[in-house]
C-alpha positions in Angstrom: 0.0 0.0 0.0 1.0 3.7 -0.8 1.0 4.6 2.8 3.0 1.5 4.0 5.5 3.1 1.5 5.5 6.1 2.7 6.0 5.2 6.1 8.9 3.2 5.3 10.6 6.2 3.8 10.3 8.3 6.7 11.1 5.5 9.1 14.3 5.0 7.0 14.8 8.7 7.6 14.2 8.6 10.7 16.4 5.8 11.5 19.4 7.7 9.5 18.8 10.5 12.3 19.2 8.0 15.4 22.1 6.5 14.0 24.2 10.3 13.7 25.9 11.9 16.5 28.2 14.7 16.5 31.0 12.6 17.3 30.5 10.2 14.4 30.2 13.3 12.1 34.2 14.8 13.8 35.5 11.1 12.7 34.5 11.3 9.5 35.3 14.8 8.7 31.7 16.3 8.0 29.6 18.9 9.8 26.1 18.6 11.2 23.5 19.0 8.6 22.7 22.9 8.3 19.0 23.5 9.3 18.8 26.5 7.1 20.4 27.4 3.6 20.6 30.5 1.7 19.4 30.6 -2.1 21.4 29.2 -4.7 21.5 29.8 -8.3 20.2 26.7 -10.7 16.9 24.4 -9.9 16.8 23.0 -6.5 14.0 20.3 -6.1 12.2 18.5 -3.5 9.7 15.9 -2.5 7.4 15.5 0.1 5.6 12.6 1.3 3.4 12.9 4.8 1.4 11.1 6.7 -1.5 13.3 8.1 -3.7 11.9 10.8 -6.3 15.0 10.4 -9.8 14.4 12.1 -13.0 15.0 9.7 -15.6 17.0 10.3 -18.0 18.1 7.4 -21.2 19.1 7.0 -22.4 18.5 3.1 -25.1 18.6 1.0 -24.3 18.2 -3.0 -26.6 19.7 -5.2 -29.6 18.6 -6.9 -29.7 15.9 -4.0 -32.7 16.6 -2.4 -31.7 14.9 0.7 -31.0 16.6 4.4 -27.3 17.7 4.7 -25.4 15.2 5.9 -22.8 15.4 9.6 -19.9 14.1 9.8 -17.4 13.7 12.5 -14.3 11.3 12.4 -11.6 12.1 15.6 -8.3 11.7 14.5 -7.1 8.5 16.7 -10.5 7.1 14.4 -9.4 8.0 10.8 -8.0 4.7 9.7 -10.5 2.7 10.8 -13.3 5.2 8.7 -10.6 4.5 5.6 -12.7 3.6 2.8 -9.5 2.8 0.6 -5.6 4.4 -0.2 -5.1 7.9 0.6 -2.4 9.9 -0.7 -1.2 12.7 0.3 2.8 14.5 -1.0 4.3 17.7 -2.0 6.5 19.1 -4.3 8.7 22.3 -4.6 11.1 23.7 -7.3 12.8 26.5 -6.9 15.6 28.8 -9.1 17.3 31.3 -7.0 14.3 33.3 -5.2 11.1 32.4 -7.3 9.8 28.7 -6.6 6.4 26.8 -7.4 5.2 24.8 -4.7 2.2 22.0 -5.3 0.6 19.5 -3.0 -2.1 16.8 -3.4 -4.2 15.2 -1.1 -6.9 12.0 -2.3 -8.6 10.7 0.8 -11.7 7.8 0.9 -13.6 7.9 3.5 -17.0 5.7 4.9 -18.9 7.2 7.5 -22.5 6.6 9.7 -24.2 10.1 10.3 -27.1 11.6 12.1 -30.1 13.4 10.8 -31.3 16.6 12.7 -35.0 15.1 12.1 -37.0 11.8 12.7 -37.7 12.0 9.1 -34.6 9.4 8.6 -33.0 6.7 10.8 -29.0 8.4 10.3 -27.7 7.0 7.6 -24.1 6.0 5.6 -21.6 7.6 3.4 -19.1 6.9 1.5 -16.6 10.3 0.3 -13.7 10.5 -1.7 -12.1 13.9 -1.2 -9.5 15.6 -3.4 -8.0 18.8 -3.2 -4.7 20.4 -4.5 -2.4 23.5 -4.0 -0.4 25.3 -6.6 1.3 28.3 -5.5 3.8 30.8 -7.2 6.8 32.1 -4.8 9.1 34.5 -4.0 11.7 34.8 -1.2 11.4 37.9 0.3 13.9 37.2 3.0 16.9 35.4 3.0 19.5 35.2 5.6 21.8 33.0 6.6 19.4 31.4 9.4 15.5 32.6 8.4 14.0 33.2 5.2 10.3 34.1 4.4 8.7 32.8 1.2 5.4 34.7 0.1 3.0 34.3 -3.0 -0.3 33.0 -4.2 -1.8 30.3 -6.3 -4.9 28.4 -6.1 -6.6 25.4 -4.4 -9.2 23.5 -6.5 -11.7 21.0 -4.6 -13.4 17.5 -5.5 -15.4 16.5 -3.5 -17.6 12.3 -4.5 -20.5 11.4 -2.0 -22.6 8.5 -2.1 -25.2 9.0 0.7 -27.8 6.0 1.8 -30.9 7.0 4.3 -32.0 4.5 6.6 -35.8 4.1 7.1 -37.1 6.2 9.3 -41.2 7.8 8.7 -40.2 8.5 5.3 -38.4 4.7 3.1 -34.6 4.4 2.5 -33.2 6.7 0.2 -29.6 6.7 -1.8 -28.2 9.6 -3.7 -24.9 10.6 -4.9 -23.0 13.6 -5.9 -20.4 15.6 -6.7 -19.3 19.2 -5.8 -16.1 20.6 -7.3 -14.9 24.4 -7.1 -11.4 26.0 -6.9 -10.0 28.8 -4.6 -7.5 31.7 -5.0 -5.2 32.1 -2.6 -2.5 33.7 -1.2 -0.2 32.4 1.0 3.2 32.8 3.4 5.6 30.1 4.6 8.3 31.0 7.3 11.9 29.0 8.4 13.7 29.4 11.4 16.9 27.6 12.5 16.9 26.9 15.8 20.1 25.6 16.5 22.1 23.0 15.1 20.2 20.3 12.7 16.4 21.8 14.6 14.2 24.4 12.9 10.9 25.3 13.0 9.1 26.2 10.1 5.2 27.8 10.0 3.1 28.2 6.7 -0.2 29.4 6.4 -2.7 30.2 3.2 -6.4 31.8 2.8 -8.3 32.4 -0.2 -12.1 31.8 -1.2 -13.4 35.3 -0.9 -16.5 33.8 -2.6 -15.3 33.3 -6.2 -14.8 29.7 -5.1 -16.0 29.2 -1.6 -16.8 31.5 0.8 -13.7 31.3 2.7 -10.7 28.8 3.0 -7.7 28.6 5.6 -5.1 26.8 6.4 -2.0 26.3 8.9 0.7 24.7 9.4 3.6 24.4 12.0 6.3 22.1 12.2 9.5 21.2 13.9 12.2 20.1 11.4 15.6 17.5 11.7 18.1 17.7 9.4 19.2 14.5 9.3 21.1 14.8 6.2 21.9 17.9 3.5 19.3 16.0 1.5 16.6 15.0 4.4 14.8 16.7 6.9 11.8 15.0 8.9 9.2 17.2 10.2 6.6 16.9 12.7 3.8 18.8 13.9 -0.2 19.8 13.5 -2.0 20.7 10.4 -5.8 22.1 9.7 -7.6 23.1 6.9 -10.8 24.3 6.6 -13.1 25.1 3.6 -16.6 26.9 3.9 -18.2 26.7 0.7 -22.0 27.5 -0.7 -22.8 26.7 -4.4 -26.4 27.5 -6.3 -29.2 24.6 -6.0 -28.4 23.8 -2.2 -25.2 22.6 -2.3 -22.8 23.4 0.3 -19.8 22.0 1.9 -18.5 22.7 5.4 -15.4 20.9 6.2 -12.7 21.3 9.2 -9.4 18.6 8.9 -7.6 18.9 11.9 -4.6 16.6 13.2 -0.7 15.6 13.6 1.5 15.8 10.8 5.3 13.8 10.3 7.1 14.6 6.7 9.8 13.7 5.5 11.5 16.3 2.6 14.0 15.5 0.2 16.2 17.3 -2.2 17.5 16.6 -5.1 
């Protein structure tokens, strides 16, 4: 499986880390791995895979459906077991001297039971696949030897598959599915700190909507960072993202992901 992969990259990252003292770097002539660097001239790439164990809560209603809106909640420490397939979830940066593109993709499944606010229906069951994706165009407005500050903007479209089944309640069963899609402008802001010899910390945030997609979108993200290597860094921290979004016929889509977050980043 994808994630099974993915995990076995970071814990061979991770493992790298463990096995690297000071000492052993003296011996063989080498310096701890710099937590920070400054830009260099010529294409620098790197890749991104994460594991994010984000909690679900969403509120939807596609349109067309004529069904109640549907609530759902999924606590982090429950996500795998509401799995409904293989996620995927990476990013990807390039950059050339101060201007960089930056992308990420996230495909999650998901099956779910859910209430109804009325004794019209029983609850019911659904099954969602949710995609969503960030571009982003950047420029390094600081860069010193220890920090740098990346700003820019981009945009975030959304997919968003539901197959909803009503249990019997007064009114018979019903099934519906549907599909909402939409995509966001945004604008965005990613900061790097060293903190001391292979530790950083590193904070990005984004917001967009404004109602030419949704109604508002918003998202953070902090980590602290290892350099384990000049080419690897492990991360680990908390992530949300959150989407508000009203289309024409009914349809709406209120969702909050919130949970930890390990990475592992890797240049080439």
């Amino acid at each position: 499986m994808l994630t099974l992969r993915i995990g076995f990259v970071l814990a061979t990252c991770f493992l790298m880390g463990l096995g690297y003292t000071p000492s052993s770097a003296q011996a063989q002539g080498t310096a701890p791995a710099p937590s920070t660097t400054q830009t260099v001239d010529g294409w620098q790439f790197y890749v991104t895979p994460y594991l994010w164990v984000a909690g679900v809560n969403l509120s939807i209603n596609p349109a067309r459906s004529h069904l109640p809106t549907a609530d759902v909640s999924v606590d982090f420490s429950q996500l795998i077991s509401h799995l409904d397939g293989v996620p995927f979830m990476g990013a990807a940066e390039a950059w050339n001297g101060r201007f960089g593109m930056m992308f990420d993709l996230i495909s999650m499944p998901l099956g779910s039971g859910f209430s109804t606010p009325h004794s019209l229906f029983n609850g019911g069951d659904m099954s969602l696949r949710m995609t969503t994706g960030t571009a982003l165009g950047m420029f390094r407005a600081i860069d010193a030897p220890n920090q740098y500050l990346d700003i820019g903007g981009g945009v975030r479209p959304w997919g968003l598959s539901t197959d909803v089944a009503l249990k019997a309640g007064i009114e018979p069963r019903r099934q519906a599915s549907g599909w909402l899609s939409w995509a966001d402008p945004l604008i965005a802001a990613r900061y790097h700190v060293g903190l001391g010899g292979p530790f950083s910390l590193t904070v990005y945030g984004d917001l967009g909507g404004f109602s030419v997609g949704s109604k508002f979108t918003w998202q953070v993200l902090g980590t602290v960072d290892y350099a384990v290597t000049e080419w690897c860094m492990l991360s680990v921290g908390y992530r949300s993202l959150n989407v508000d979004y009203r289309g024409s016929q009914g349809a709406l889509a209120d969702l909050a992901m919130n949970g930890p977050f390990l990475a592992g980043r890797f240049r080439f």
